[in-house]
VEXGUSE-807325 format. One record per residue (C-alpha): residue number from 1; residue in one letter; x, y, z. Coordinates in pm, 1 decimal. Layout:
N
SITE,NUM,A,X,Y,Z
...
***
This chain:
77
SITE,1,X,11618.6,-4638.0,2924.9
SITE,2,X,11638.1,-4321.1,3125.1
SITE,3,X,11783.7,-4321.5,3439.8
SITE,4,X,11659.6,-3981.9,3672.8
SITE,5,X,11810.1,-3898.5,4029.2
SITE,6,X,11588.2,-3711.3,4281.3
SITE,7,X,11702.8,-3507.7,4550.9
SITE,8,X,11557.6,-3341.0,4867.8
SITE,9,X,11160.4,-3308.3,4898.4
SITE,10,X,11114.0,-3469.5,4526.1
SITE,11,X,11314.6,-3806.6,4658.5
SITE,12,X,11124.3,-3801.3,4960.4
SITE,13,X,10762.7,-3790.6,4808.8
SITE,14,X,10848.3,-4064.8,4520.4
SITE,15,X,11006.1,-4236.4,4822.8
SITE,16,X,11300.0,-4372.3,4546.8
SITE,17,X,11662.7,-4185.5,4525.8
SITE,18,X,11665.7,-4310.3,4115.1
SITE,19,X,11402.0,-4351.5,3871.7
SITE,20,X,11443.4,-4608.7,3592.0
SITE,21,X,11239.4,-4505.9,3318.2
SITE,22,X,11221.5,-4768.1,3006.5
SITE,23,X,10993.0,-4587.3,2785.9
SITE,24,X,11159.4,-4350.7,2541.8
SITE,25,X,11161.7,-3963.5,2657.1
SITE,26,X,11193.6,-3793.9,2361.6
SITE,27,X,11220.0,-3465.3,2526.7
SITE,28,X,11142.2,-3334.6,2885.0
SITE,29,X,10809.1,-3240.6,2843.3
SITE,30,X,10771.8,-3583.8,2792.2
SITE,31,X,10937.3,-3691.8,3073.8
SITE,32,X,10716.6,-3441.9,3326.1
SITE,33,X,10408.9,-3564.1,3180.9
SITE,34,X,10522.3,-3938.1,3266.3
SITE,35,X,10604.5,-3808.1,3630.1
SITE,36,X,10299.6,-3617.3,3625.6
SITE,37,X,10069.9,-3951.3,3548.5
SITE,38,X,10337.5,-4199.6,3747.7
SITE,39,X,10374.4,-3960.5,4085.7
SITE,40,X,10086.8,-3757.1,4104.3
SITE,41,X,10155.7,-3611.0,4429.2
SITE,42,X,10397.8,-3435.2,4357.8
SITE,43,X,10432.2,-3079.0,4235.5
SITE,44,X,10596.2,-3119.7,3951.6
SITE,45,X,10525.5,-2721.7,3850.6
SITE,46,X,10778.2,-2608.1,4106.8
SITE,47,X,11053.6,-2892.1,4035.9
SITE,48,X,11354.7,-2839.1,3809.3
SITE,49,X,11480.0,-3068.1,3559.5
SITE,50,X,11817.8,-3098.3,3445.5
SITE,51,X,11985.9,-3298.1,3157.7
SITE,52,X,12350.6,-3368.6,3153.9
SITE,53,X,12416.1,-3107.8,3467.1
SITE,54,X,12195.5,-2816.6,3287.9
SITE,55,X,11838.0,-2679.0,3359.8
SITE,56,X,11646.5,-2767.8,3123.8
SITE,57,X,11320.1,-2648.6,2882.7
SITE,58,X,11068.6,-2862.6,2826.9
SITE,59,X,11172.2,-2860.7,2467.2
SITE,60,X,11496.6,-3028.7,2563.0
SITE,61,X,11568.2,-3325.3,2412.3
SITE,62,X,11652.1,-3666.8,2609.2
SITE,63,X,11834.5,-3987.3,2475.1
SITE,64,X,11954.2,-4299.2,2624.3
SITE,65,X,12190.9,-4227.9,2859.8
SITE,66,X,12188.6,-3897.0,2943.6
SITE,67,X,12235.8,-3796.5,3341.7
SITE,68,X,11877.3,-3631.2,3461.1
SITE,69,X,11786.4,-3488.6,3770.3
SITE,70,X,11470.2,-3351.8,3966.7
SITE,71,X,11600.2,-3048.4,4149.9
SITE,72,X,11306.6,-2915.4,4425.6
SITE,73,X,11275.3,-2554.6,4472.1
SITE,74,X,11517.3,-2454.3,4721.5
SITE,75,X,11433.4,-2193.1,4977.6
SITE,76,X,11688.8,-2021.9,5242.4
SITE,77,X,11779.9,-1722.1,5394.4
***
């Protein structure tokens, strides 16, 4: 089980704060293509994902228990 925290535009389009995920992630491509098929209005191109506090690759690998996080492109000025 994978537990995933969205913030900002990301939390407001899945409409959920936390995503429980019980199918195993093996790495984060994985994951993105399970958001992909699970929240497909979202664009998951321009969203950030983050394992254990740290950007990720898609190559990353996940486990069972590790902190994740959708980070939305941030724009300022």
């Amino acid at each position: 089980m994978v537990l995933i925290k969205a913030f900002g535009q990301v939390k407001e389009e899945v409409g959920l704060a936390e995503i429980r995920v019980e199918e195993e992630m093996r790495n984060v491509e994985t994951l993105r293509n399970y958001l992909v098929e699970k929240y497909p209005s979202v664009r998951w191109s321009s969203v950030a994902i983050a394992v254990n506090k740290q950007y990720a690759a898609d190559a990353a690998p996940i486990q069972s228990g590790d902190e994740i996080a959708l980070i939305p492109p941030v724009s300022g000025g």
